[in-house]
TIKOL-691360 format. One line per 10 residues: number of its first residue (from 1); their letters; for each residue x, y, z of C-alpha. Coordinates in Angstrom, 2 decimals, decimal comma, always signed. Each point is the difference from the previous one (the first is absolute). Example, Ala and Ser with C-alpha at 12.3 -4.5 7.8 and 13.67 -1.06 7.14 Angstrom:
2
1 = as = +12,30:-4,50:+7,80 ~ +1,37:+3,44:-0,66
//
This chain:
453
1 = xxxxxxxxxx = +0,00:+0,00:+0,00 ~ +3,14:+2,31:+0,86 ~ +1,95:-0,87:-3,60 ~ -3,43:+1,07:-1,85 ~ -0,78:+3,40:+1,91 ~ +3,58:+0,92:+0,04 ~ -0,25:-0,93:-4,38 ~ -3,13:+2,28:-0,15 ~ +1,80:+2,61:+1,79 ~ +3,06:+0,14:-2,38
11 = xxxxxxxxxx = -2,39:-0,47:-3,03 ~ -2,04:+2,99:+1,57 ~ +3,05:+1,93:+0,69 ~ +1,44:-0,63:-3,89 ~ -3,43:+1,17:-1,16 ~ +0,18:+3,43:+1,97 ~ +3,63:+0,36:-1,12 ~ -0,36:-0,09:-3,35 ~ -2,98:+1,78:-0,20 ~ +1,78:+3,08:+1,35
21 = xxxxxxxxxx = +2,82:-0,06:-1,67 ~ -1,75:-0,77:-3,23 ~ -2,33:+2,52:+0,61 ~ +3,18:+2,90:+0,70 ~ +1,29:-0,96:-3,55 ~ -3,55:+0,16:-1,76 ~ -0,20:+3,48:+1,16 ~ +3,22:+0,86:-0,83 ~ -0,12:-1,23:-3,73 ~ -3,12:+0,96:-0,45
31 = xxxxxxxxxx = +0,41:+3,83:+0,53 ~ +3,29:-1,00:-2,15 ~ -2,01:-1,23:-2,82 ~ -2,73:+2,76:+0,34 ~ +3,23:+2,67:-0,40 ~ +1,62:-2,00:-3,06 ~ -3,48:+0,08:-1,74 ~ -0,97:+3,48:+0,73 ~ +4,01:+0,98:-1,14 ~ -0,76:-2,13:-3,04
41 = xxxxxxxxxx = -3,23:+1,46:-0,81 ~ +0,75:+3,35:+0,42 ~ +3,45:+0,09:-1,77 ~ -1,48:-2,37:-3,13 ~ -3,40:+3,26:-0,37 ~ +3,23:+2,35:-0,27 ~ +2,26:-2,19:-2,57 ~ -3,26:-0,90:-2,02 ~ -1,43:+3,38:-1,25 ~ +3,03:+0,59:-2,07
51 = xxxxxxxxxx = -0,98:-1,94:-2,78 ~ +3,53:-1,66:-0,65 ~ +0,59:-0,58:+3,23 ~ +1,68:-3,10:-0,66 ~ +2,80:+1,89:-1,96 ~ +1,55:+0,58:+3,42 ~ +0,40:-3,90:+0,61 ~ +3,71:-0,13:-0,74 ~ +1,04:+2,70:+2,69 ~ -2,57:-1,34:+2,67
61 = xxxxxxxxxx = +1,37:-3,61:-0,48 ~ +3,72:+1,88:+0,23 ~ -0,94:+1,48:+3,23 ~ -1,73:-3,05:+1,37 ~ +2,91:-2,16:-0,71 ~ +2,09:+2,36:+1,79 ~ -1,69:+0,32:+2,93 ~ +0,22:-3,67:+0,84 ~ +3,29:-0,78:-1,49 ~ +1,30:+3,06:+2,82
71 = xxxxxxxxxx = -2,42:-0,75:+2,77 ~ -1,57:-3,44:-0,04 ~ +0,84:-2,84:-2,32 ~ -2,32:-2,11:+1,63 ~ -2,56:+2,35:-1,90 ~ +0,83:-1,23:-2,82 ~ -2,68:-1,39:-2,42 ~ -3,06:-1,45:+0,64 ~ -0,29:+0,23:+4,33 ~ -1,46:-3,18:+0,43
81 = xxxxxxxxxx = +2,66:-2,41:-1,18 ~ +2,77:+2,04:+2,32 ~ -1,82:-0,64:+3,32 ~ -1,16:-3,69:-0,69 ~ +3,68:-0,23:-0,65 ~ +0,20:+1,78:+3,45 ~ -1,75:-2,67:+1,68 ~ +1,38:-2,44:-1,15 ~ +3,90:+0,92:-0,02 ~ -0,37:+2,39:+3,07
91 = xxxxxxxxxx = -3,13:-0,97:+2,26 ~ -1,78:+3,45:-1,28 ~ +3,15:+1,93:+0,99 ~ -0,85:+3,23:-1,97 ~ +1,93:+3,70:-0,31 ~ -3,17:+2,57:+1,27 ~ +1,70:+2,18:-2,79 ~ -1,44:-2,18:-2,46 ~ -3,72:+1,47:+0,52 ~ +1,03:+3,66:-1,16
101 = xxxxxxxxxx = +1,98:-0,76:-2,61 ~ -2,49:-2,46:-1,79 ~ -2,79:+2,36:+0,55 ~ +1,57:+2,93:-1,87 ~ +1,33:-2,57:-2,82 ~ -2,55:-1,42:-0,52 ~ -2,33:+3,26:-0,32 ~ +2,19:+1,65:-2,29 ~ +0,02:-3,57:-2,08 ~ -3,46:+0,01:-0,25
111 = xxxxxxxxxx = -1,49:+3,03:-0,44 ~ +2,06:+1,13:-2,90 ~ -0,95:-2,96:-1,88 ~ +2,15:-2,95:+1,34 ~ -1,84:-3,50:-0,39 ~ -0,21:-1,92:+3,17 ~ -1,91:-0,42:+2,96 ~ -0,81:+2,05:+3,48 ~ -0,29:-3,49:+2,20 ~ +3,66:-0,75:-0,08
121 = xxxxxxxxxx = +0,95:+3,06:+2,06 ~ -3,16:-0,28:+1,68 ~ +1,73:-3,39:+1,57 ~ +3,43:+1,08:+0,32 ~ -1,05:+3,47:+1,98 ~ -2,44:-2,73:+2,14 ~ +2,55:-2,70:+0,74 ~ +2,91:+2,96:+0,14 ~ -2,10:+1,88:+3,13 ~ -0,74:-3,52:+1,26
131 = xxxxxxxxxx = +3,86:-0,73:+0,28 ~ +0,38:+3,37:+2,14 ~ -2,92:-0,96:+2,49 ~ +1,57:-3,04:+0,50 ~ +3,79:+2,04:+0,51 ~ -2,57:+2,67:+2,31 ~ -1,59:-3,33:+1,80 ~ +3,77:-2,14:-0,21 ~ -1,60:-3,32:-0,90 ~ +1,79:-3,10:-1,38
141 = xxxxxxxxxx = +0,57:-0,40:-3,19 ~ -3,13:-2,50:-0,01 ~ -2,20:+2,48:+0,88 ~ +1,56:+2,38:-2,06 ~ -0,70:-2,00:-2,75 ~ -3,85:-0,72:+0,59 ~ +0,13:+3,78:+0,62 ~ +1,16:+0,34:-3,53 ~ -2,53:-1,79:-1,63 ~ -2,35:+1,62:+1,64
151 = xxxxxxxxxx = +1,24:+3,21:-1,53 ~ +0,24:-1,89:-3,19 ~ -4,08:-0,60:+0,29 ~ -1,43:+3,27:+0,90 ~ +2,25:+1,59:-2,54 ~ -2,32:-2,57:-2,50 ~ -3,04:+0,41:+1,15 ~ -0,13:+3,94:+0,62 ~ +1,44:+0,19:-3,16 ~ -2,91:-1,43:-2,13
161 = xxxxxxxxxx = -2,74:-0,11:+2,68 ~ +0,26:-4,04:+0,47 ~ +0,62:+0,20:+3,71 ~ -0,56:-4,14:-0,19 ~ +1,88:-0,70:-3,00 ~ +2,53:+2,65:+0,66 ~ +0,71:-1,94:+3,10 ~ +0,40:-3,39:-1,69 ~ +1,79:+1,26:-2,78 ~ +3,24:+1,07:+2,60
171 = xxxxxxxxxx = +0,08:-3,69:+1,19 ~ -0,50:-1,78:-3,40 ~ +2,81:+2,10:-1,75 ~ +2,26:-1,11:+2,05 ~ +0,37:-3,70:-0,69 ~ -0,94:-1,54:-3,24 ~ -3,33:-2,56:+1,58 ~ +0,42:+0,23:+3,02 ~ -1,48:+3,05:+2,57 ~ +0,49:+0,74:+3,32
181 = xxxxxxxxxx = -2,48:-0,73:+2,16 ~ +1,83:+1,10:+3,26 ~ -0,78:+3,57:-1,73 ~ -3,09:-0,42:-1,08 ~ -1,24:+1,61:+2,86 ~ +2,21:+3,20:+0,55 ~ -0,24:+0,78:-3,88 ~ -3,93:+0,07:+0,22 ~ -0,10:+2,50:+3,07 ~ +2,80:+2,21:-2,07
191 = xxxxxxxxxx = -1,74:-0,17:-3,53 ~ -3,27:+0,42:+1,23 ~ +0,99:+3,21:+2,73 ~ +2,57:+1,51:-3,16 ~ -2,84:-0,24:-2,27 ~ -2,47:+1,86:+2,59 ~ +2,45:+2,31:+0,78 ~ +0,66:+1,16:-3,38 ~ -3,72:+0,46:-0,69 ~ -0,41:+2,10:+3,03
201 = xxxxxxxxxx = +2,82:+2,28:-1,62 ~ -1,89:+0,50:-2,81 ~ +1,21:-2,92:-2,58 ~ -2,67:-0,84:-2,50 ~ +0,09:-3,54:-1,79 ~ -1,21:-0,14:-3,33 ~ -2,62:-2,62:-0,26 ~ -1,31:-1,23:-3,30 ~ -4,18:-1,57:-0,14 ~ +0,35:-3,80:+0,71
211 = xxxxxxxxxx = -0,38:-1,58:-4,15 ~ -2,42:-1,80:-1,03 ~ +1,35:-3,81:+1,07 ~ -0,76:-2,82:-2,65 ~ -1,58:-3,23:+1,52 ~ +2,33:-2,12:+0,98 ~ -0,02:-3,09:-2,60 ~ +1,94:-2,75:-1,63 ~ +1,03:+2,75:-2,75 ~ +0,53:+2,99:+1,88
221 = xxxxxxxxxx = +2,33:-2,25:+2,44 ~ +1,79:-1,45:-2,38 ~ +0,43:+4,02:-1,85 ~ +1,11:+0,39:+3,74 ~ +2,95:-2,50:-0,26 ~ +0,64:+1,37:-3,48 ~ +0,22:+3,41:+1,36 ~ +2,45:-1,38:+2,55 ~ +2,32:-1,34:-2,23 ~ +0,29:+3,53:-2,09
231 = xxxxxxxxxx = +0,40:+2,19:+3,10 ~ +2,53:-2,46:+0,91 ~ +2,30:+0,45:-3,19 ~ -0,30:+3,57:+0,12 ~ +1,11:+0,34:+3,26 ~ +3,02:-2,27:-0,98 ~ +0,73:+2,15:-2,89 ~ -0,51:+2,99:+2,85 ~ +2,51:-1,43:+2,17 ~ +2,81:-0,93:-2,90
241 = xxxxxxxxxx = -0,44:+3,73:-1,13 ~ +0,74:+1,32:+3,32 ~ +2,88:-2,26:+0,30 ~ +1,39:+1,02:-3,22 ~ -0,23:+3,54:+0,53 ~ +1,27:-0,23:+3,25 ~ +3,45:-1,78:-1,36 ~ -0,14:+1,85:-3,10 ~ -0,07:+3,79:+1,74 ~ +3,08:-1,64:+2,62
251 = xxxxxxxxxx = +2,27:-1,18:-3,00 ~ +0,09:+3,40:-2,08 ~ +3,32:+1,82:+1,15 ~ -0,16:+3,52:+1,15 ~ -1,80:+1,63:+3,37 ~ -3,22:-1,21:+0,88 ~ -0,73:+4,39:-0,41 ~ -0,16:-1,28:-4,02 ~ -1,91:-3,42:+0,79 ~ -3,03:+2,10:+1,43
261 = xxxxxxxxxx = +0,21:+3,01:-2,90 ~ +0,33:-3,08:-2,47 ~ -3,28:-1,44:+1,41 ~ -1,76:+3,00:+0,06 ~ +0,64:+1,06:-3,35 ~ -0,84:-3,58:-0,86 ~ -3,56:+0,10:+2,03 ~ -0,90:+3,94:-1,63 ~ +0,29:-1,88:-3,76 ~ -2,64:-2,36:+1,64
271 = xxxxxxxxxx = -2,21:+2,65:+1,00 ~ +0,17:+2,14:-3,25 ~ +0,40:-2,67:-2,38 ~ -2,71:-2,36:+1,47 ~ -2,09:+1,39:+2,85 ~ +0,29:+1,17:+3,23 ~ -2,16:-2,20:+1,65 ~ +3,06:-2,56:+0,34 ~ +1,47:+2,61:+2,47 ~ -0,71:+0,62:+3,48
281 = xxxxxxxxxx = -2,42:-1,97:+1,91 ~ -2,29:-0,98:-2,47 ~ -3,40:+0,58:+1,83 ~ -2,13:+1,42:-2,71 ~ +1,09:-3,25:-1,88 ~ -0,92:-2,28:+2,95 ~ -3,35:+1,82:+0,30 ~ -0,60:-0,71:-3,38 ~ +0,17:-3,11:-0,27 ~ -1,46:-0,31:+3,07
291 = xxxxxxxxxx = -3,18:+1,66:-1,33 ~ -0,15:-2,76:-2,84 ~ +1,71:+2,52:-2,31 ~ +2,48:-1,53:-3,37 ~ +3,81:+0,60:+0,87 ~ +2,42:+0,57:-2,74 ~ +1,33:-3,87:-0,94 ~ +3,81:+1,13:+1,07 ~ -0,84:+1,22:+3,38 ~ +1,48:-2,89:+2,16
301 = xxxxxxxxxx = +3,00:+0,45:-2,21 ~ +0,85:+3,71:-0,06 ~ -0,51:-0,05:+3,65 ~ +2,23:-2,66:+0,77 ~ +2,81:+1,41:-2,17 ~ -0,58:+3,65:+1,62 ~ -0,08:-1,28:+3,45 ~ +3,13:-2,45:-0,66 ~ +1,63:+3,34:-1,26 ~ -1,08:+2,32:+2,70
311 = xxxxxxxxxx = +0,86:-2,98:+2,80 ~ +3,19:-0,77:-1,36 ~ +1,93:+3,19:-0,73 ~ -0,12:+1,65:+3,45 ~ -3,75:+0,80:+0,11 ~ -1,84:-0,53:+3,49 ~ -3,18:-1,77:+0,73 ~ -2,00:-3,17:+0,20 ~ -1,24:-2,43:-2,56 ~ -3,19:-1,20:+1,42
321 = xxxxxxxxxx = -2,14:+3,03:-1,76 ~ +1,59:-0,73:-3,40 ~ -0,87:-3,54:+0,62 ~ -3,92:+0,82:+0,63 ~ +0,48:+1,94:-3,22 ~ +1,47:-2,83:-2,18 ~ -2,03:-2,22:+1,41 ~ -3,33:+1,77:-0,77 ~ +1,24:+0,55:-3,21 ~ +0,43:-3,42:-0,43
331 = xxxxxxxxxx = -2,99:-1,43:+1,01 ~ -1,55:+3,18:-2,05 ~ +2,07:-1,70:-3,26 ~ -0,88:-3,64:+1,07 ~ -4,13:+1,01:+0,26 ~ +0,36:+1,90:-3,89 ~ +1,62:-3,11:-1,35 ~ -2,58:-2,83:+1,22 ~ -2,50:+2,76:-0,86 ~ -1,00:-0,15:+3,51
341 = xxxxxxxxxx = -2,94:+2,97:+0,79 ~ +1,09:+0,15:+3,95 ~ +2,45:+1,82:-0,95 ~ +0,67:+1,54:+3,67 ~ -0,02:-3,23:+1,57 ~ +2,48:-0,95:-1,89 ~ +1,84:+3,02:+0,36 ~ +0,05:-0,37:+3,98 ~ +0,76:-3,89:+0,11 ~ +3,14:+1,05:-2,12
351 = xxxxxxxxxx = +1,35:+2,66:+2,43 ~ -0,48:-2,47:+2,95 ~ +1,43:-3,34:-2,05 ~ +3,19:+2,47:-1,25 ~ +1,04:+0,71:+3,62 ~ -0,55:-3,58:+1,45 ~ +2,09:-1,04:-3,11 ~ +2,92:+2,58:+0,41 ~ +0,30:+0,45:+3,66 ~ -0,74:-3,90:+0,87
361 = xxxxxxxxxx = -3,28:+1,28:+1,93 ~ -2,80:-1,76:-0,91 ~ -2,18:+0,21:+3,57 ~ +0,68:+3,55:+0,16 ~ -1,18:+0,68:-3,47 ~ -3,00:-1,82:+0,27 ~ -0,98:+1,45:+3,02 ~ +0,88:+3,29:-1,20 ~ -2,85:-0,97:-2,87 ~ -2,68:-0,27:+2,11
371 = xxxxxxxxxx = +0,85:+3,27:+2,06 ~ +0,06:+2,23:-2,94 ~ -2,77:-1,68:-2,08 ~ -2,48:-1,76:+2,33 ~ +0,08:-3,82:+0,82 ~ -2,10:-0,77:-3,37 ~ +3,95:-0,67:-1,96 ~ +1,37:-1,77:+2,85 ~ -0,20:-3,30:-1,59 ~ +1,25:+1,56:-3,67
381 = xxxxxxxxxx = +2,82:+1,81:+1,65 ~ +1,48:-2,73:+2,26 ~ +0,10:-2,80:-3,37 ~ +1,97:+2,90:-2,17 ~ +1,61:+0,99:+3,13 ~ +1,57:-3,49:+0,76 ~ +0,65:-1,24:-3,19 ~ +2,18:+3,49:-1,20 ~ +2,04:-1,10:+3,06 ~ +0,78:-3,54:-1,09
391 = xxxxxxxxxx = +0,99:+1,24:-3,35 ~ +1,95:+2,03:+0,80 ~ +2,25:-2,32:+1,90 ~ +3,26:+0,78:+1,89 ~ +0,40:+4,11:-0,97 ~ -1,22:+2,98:+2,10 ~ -0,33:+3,81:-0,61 ~ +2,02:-0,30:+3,66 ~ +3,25:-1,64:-0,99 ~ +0,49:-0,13:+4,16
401 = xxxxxxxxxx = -2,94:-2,04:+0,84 ~ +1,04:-3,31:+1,46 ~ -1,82:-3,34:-2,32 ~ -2,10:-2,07:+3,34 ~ -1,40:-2,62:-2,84 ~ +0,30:-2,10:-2,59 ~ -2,52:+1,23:-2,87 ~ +0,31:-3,40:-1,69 ~ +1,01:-3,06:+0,93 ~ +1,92:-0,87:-3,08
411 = xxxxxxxxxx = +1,71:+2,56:+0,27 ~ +3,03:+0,45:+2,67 ~ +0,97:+2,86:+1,22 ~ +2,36:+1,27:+3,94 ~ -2,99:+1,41:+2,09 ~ +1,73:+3,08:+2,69 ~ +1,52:+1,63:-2,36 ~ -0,86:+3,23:-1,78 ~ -1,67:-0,31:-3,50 ~ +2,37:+2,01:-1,33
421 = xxxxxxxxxx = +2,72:-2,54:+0,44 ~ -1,77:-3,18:-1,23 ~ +2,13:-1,25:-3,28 ~ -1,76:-2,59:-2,28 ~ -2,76:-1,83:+0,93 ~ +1,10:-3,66:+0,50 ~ -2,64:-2,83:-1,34 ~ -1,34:-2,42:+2,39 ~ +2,15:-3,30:+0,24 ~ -3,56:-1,72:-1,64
431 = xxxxxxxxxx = -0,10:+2,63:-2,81 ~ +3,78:-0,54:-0,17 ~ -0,10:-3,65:-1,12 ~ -3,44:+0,89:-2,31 ~ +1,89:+2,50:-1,55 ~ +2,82:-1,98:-0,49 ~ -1,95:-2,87:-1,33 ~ -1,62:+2,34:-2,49 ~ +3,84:+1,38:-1,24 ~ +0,82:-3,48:-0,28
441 = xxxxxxxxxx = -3,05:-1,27:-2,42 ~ +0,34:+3,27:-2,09 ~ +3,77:-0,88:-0,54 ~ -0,85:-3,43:-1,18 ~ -2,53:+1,23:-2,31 ~ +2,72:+2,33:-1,29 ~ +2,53:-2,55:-0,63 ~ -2,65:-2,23:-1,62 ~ -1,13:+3,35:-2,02 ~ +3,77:+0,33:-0,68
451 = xxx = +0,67:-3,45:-1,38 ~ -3,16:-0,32:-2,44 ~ +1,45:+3,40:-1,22
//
């Protein structure tokens, strides 16, 4: 009777622990968020009346690069990869410098025209002030990293207005099928006060009418799967592109001063020579295609190329919005080609299947589904959802996050180790011998082809 009261009263005394300091950084990041969107807002309205606003891309990328090559390198890029590589190489260990400097970047990125996304710094300025309550509260580094996470998950869900996807998204990312349930609990209370905190402040989430849902049916399942599978091999190509510019802007000699002038000059030919709805956020494409609206054929394309560039030559912010817009974009595509009339539906499985597909996250994303468009698509979004993850196999948007599962079992691969760092995909010993049966029989048939010859 003793051992179970005295459990109860450690489990009680967790529960209050956590829900306090949880609570301290859900406040915190969400008055952070509230002041990066209201920056953001307010500095975009001034860079957008001049109508080629976008001509000053190559100077704002200069003086972006510069202020995190001087100040914080850990700036660098899209914020969410450098602080799940944070938790994982340095139990959340994070410099507080990092919030300032990846705010201001990442303004002047975006609002003169720079393609990427505002949820990136949105988790590195959470998980950055979560690292200095837990320096202000001296916790071990245990607790400094569930601290982290926490940050990572209100930065998510006061970001887009998800408070309960927001919170599962920060522990999904972090290891490829597996999440961690011993902060389940703390992320909830800090994506759910962030997100209330931020709308007290006065940040307004854009919310589209739920579409019209088709019955759910043999067909419209198996146009599910289908849709799956596409959303899946874009956000392959998504993640190769990024790769590639990211190794392509580090190889060219010279200061990385002429990387980011190169990839603005590069990014203003996008927006004059094709349109300059591939720069920026992208919302009045999102909320297009949202609306059931026809989106140019190349949208998933241009984007990813423009956000590749922007990303990779010293530009600063996230990738998740760019992802929602290549994703709708694809769906939007996938609907015109199967001349599909739910046009929007198809449009908002897409955004949802891209980012369980490219970030590895597909509970998140399918939760994320039903809080932005009503519990009607659950069952559509979680097929396309899960299958864009499988086909996408062993890659990530993250490079850092850690691979918890095998996707296939014919297919070996090290789990606890970044996916970054995975090599070739080994065959399953069974597959092995099939496949080696097969070689075999097809060079017998060549040798007999070869001697009748």
């Amino acid at each position: 009777m003793k051992k179970k009261f005295y459990e109860e009263l450690t489990l009680f005394a967790s529960v209050v622990k956590w829900t306090v300091y949880a609570a301290i950084v859900g406040v915190l990041v969400g008055c952070g968020t509230a002041f990066f969107l209201r920056s953001l807002a307010w500095t975009s309205g001034q860079y957008n009346s001049y109508p080629g606003y976008y001509y000053f891309l190559p100077l704002s990328l200069l003086a972006s690069s510069f202020l995190v090559n001087w100040l914080a390198p850990d700036a660098e890029g899209h914020g969410t990869e450098k602080v799940i590589e944070a938790v994982h190489k340095r139990m959340g260990k994070i410099a507080l410098k990092v919030v300032p400097v990846k705010l201001v970047a990442t303004v002047i990125t975006l609002a003169s025209g720079g393609s990427a996304g505002k949820e990136g710094p949105c988790a590195q300025i959470g998980a950055g002030l979560a690292s200095g309550v837990a320096d202000l509260l001296r916790v071990e580094d245990v607790d400094r990293r569930k601290l982290v996470i926490c940050g990572i998950s209100a930065g998510f869900a006061t970001v887009f207005g998800t408070p309960i996807a927001g919170a599962l998204f920060g522990i999904e990312v972090l290891v490829l099928g597996q999440m961690l349930y011993e902060v389940l609990f703390p992320s909830f209370v800090a994506g759910i006060i962030g997100y209330h905190v931020a709308t007290s402040l006065g940040v307004q989430y854009s919310r589209q009418a739920a579409p019209l849902i088709p019955q759910l049916s043999g067909g419209s399942f198996l146009e599910m799967l289908l849709l799956g599978m596409w959303c899946g091999l874009i956000a392959l190509f998504l993640i190769e592109v990024m790769k590639f510019s990211h190794r392509a802007f580090k190889r060219l000699p010279g200061h990385y001063a002429l990387k980011a002038l190169l990839g603005g000059v590069l990014l203003v030919a996008i927006g004059a020579l094709l349109s300059t709805r591939y720069l920026g956020l992208g919302l009045d494409s999102i909320d297009a295609g949202l609306r059931g609206e026809a989106l140019p054929a190349g949208s998933f394309f241009w984007k990813s190329i423009a956000t590749s560039i922007t990303l990779g030559c010293g530009g600063s912010g996230g990738v998740v919005t760019p992802i929602f817009f290549i994703g709708t974009a694809a769906g939007n595509l996938f609907a015109r080609l199967f001349h599909e009339p739910y046009l929007a539906t198809f449009s908002a499985v897409g955004m949802v299947a891209l980012l369980a597909g490219a970030a590895n996250t597909p509970v998140a994303a399918s939760v994320m589904a039903i809080e932005l468009f009503g519990p009607a698509i659950a069952p559509h979004a979680a097929v396309a959802c899960m299958v864009s993850f499988l086909i996408v196999g062993y890659r990530s948007i993250y490079p850092s996050q850690v691979l918890g599962i095998q996707k296939s079992a014919s297919h070996e691969v090290a789990t606890g180790m970044p996916v970054g760092e995975i090599g070739q995909v080994e065959l399953h010993p069974r597959n092995k011998s099939i496949l080696g049966v097969v070689m075999k029989a097809r060079g017998h048939l060549r040798k007999q082809n070869g001697l009748r010859s």
